[in-house]
C-alpha positions as CSV (number, residue, x, y, z in Angstrom):
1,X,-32.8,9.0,12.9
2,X,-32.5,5.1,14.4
3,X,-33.1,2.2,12.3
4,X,-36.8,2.4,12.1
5,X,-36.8,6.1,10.6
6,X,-34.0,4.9,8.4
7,X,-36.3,1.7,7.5
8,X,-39.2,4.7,6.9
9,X,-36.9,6.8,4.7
10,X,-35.5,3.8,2.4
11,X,-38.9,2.5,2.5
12,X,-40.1,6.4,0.8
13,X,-36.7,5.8,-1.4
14,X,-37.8,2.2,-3.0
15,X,-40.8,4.1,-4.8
16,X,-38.1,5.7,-6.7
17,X,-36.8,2.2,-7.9
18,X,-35.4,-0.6,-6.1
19,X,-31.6,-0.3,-6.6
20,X,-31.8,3.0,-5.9
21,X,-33.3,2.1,-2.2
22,X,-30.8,-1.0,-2.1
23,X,-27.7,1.3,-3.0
24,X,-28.7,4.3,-0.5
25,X,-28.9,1.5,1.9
26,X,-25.7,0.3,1.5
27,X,-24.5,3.2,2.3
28,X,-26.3,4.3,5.1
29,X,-25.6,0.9,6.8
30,X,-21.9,1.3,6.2
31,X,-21.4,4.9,7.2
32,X,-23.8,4.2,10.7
33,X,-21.6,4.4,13.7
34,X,-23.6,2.1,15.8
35,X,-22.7,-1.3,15.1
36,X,-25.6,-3.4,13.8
37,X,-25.3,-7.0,13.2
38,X,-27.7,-9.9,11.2
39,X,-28.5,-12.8,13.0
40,X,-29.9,-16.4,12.3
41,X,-32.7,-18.4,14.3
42,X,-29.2,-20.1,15.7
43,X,-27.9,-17.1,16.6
44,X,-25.2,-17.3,14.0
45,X,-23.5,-14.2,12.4
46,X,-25.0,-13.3,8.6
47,X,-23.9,-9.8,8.5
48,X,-22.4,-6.7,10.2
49,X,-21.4,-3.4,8.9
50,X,-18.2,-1.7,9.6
51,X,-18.8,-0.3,13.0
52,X,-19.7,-4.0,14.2
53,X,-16.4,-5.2,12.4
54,X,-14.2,-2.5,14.7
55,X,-16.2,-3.9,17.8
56,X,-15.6,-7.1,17.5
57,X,-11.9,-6.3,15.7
58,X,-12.7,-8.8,12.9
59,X,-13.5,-8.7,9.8
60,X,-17.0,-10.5,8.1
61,X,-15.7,-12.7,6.1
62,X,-14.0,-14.3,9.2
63,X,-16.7,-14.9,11.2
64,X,-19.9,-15.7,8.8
65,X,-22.1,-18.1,9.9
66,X,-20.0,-18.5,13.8
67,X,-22.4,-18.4,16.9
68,X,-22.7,-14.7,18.2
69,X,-22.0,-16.4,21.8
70,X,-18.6,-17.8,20.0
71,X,-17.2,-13.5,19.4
72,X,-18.3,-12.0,22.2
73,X,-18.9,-12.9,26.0
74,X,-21.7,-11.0,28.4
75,X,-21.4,-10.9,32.0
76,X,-25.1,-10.3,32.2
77,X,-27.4,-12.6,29.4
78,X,-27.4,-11.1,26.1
79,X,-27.9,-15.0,25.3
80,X,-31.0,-15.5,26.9
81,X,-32.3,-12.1,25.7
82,X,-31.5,-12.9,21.7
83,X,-33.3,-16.1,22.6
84,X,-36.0,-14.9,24.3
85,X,-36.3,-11.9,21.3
86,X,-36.7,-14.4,18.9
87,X,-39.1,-16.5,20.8
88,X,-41.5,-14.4,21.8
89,X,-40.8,-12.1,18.6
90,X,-40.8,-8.8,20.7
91,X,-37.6,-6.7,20.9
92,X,-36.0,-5.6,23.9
93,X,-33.2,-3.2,25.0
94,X,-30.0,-3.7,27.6
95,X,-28.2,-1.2,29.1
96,X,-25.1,-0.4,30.1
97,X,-24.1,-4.3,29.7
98,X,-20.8,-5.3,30.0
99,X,-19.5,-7.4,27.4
100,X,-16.4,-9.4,26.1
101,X,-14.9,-9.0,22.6
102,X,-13.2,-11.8,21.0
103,X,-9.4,-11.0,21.8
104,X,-10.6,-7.7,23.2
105,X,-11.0,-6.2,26.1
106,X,-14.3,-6.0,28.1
107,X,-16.7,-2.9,26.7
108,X,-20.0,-1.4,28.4
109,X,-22.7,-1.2,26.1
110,X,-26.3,-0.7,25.3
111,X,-27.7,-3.1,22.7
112,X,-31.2,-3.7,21.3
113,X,-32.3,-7.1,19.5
114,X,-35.1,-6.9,17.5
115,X,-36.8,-9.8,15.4
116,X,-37.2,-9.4,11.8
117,X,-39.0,-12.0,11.5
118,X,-39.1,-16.0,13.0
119,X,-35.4,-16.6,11.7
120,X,-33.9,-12.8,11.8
121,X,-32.9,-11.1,14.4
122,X,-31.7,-7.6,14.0
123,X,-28.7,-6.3,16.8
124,X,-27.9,-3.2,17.8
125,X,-24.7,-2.5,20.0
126,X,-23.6,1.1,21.4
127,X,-20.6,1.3,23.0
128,X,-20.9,3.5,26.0
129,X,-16.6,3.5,27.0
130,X,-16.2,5.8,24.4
131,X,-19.0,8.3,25.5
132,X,-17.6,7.8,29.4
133,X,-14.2,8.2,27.9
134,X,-15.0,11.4,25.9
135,X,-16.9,12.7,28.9
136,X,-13.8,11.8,31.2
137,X,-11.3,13.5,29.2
138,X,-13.2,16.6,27.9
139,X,-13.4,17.4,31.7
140,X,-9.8,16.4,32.2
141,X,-8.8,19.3,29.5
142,X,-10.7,21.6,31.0
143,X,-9.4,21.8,34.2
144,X,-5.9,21.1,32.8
145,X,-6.4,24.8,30.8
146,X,-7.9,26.0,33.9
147,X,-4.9,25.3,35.4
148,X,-2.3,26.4,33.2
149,X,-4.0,29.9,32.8
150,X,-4.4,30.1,37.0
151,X,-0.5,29.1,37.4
152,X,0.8,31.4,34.6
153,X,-1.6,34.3,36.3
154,X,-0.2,33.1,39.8
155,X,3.8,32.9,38.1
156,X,3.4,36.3,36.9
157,X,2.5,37.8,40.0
158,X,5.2,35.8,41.9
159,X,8.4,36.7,39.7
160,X,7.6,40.0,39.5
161,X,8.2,40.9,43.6
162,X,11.2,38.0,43.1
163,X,13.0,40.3,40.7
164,X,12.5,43.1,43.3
165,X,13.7,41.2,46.1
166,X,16.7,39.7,44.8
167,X,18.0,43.6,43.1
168,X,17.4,44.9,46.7
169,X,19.2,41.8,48.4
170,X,22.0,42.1,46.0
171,X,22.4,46.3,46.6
172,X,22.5,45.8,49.7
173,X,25.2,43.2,49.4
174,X,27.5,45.8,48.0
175,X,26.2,48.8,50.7
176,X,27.1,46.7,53.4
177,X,30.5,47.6,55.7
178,X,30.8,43.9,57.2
179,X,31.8,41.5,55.2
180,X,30.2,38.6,57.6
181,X,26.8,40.0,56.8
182,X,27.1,39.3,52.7
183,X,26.0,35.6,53.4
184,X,23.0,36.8,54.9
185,X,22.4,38.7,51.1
186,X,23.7,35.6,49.2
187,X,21.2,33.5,51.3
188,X,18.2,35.9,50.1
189,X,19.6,35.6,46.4
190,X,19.9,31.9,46.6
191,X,16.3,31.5,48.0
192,X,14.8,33.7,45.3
193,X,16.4,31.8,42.5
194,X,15.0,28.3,43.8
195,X,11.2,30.0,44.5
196,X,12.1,31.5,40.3
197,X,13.2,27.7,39.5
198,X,9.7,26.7,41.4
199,X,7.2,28.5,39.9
200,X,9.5,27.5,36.2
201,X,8.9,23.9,37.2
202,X,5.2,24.6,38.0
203,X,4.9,26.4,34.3
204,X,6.6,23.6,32.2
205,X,6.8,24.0,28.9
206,X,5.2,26.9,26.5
207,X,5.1,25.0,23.4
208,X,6.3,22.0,21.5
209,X,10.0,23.4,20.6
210,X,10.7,20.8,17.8
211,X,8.5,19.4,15.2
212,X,10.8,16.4,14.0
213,X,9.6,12.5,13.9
214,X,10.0,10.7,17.0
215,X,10.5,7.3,17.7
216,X,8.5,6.3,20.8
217,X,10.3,2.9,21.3
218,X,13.6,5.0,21.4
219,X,12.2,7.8,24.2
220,X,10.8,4.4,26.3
221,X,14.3,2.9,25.6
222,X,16.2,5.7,27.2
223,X,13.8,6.4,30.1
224,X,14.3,2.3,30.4
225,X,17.9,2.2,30.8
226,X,17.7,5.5,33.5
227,X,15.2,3.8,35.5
228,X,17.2,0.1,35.7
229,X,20.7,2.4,36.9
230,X,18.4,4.7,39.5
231,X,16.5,1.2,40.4
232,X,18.4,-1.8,39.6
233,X,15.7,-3.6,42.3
234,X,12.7,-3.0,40.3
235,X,11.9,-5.1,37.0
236,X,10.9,-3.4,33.8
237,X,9.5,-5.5,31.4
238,X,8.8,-4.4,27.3
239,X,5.9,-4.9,25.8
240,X,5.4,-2.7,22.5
241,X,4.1,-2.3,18.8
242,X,6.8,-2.3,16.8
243,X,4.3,-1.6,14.3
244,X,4.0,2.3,15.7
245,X,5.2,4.5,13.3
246,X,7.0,7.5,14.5
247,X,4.8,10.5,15.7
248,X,5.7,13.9,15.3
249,X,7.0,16.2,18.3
250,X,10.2,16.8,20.7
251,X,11.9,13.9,21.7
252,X,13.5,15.6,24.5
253,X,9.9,16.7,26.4
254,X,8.4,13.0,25.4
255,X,11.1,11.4,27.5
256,X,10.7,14.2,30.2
257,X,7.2,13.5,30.4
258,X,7.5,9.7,30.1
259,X,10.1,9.5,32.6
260,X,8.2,11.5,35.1
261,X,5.3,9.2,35.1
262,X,7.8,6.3,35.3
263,X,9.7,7.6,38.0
264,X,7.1,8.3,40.1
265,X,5.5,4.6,39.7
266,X,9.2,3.3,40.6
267,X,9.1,5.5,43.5
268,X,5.5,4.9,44.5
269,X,6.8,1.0,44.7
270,X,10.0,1.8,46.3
271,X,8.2,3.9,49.0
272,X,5.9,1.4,50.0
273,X,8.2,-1.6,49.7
274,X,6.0,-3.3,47.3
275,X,7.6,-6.8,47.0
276,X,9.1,-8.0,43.6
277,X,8.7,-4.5,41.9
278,X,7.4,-4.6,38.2
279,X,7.1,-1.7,35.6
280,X,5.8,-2.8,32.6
281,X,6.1,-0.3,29.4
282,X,3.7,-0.9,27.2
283,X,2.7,0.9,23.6
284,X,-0.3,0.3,21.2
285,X,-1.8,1.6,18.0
286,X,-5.3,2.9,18.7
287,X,-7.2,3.5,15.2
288,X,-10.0,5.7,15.0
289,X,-9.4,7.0,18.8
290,X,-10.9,10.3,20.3
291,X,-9.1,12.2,22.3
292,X,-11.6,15.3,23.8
293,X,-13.6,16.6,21.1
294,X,-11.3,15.3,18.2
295,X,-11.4,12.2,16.9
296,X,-7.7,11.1,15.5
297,X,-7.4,8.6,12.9
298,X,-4.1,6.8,14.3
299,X,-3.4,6.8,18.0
300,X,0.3,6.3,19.9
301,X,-1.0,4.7,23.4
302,X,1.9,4.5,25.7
303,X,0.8,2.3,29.4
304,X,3.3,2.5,31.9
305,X,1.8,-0.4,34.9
306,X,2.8,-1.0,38.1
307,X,2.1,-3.6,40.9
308,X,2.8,-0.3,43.3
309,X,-0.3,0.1,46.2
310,X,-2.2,1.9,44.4
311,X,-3.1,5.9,43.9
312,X,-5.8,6.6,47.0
313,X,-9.1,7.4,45.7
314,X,-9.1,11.0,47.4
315,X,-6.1,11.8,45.1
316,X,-7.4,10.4,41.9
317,X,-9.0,13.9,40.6
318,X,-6.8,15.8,41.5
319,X,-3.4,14.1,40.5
320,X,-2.1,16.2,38.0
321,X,-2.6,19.2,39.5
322,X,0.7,21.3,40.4
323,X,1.8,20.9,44.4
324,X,-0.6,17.2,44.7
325,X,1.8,14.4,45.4
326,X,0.8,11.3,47.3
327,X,4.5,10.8,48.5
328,X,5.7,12.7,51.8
329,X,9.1,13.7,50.0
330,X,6.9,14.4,46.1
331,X,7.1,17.6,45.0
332,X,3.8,17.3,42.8
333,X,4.7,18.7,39.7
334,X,6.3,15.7,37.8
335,X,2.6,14.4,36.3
336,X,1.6,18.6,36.1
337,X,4.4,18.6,33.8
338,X,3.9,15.5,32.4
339,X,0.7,16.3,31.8
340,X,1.5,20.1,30.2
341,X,3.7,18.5,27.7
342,X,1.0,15.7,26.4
343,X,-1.2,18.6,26.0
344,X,1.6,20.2,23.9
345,X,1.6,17.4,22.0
346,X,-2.7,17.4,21.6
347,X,-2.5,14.4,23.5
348,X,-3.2,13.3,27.6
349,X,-2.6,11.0,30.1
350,X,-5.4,8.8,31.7
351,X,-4.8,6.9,35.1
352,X,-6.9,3.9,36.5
353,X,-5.1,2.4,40.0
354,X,-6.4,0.0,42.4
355,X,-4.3,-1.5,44.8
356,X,-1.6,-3.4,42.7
357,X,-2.4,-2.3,39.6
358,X,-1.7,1.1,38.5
359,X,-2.0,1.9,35.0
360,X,-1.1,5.8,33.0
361,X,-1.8,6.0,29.6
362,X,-0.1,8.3,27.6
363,X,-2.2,9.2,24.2
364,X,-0.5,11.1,21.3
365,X,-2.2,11.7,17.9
366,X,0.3,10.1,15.2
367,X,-1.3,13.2,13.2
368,X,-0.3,16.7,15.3
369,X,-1.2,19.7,13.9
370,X,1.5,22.1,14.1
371,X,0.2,25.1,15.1
């Protein structure tokens, strides 16, 4: 509808009485997900509704009557344009402007200011990370379900001739009259078994096998303590939320997963002789967090970051597909699995690397449906 139809429609409702306008508005304004905020001829805060309060992570009564320049910091000039709004009393529109949150991290947006009148300005802010976001990671689950249904298709039509192969080798163990020639069989067996462990890997897990609380802090622990005694050279650092509650899930695949993505960072660094190695584990509460198509109410984000060289940019799309590894001696299925068992969970990861900064996020809904 946008705030002028919704001006129209309350303007239609105040011939029915004005509390019943004011009340309908009320509501509207609280239940609008673009977040709108009041402004004096100062450019100081009068009002916001909820959806400006989670922007800005603060709540009204905090921040009444501070300088809008005082909660939030614009790389382009969303000062000069609220002063130029109000000057020559004629709105105008931003897009895709990049600006700082008080406390928070920096946000693309599109924002209008309009003026309501010589000592009101009316703001409008639209967060556009969380359309990129949604965007980024419907397309991410689709090819991961691409995936999985191509490699279960491909696994079936690999073990099948595998079973075959390894009977016949192991008849024709027991046919044969030299004894010398039985390693010759056992080598046929023993290559068939590692090509069925192979296409196993490249699987991963069917479903979630447990449904029991989990405590992440306890699964970064552990993957922690296997790292420091594979790597004693590299230095893991803690930084978490121990205001996570548990989530709900198999402890045993969350530390598979998490320790995939770990190791591979620790390796990355190792591999490239990165000096003064650091891992950093890292876990947040995201609240009111979309994940694909679903929005969750509560959100475990787990950030493994290293100071590694970085993930080349020719790799980036294609990382968590099975057999893609960046490292001569990589296998490329530890982030495939990985990947499989966060999508288990109704969660994913994300990845953003540039040389000397690579960060994975691990999302799981503190909600899961068990299906």
């Amino acid at each position: 509808m946008g705030l002028v139809g919704l001006a129209r429609f309350l303007h239609s409702l105040s011939n029915h009485g004005p509390d019943m306008a004011s009340s309908m508005y009320q509501r509207l304004m609280e239940h609008l997900t673009t977040a709108v905020l009041l402004l004096d001829g100062e450019l100081r805060l009068e009002w916001m509704n909820p959806a400006a309060e989670a922007l800005l992570s603060v709540s009204l009564s905090r921040v009444q009557g501070l300088s809008l320049c005082a909660l939030m910091e614009s790389e382009g000039s969303l000062g000069e344009v609220l002063v130029k709004a109000r000057d020559e009393f004629h709105p105008f529109t931003q897009r895709e402007a990049r600006l700082a949150m008080l406390g928070g991290e920096p946000l693309t947006v599109d924002y209008t200011v309009t003026p309501l009148s010589p000592h009101e300005l009316l703001l409008e802010v639209e967060p556009r990370d969380r359309l990129m976001r949604i965007s980024r990671e419907e397309a991410l689950l689709t090819r991961q379900e691409t995936i999985k249904v191509l490699t279960r298709g491909l696994a079936h039509e690999v073990k099948n001739p595998l079973g075959g192969i390894r009977g016949a080798a192991q008849l024709l163990e027991r046919d044969l009259g030299d004894p010398g020639l039985a390693e010759f069989t056992r080598i046929i067996v023993e290559e068939v078994d590692r090509l069925r462990d192979l296409v196993d890997s490249m699987l991963g897990p069917n479903r979630v096998n447990r449904h029991e609380p989990v405590n992440i802090h306890k699964v970064l622990e552990r993957v922690r303590s296997l790292l420091v005694a594979e790597h004693p050279g590299v230095h893991i650092a803690r930084d978490y939320d121990p205001s996570l509650p548990d989530l709900s899930g198999d402890e045993a695949q969350m530390i598979q997963a998490t320790l995939n993505v770990a190791r591979n960072a620790v390796e990355a660094m190792t591999e490239a002789g990165t000096p003064e190695p650091r891992l950093t584990l890292r876990t947040r509460a995201r609240r009111q967090f979309t994940l694909g198509a679903e929005r969750h109410r509560l959100v475990c984000e787990v950030g493994i970051v290293d100071n590694g060289p970085g993930i080349p940019a020719s790799l980036q799309e294609t990382l968590f597909y099975p057999m893609v590894s960046g490292r001569a001696d990589g296998s490329g299925l530890g982030l495939s699995i990985a990947q499989g068992i966060l999508h288990q969970h109704q969660g994913l990861i994300e990845c953003d690397s540039v040389p000397g900064q690579t960060e994975f996020r691990l999302l799981i809904p503190l909600e899961m449906r068990h299906d």
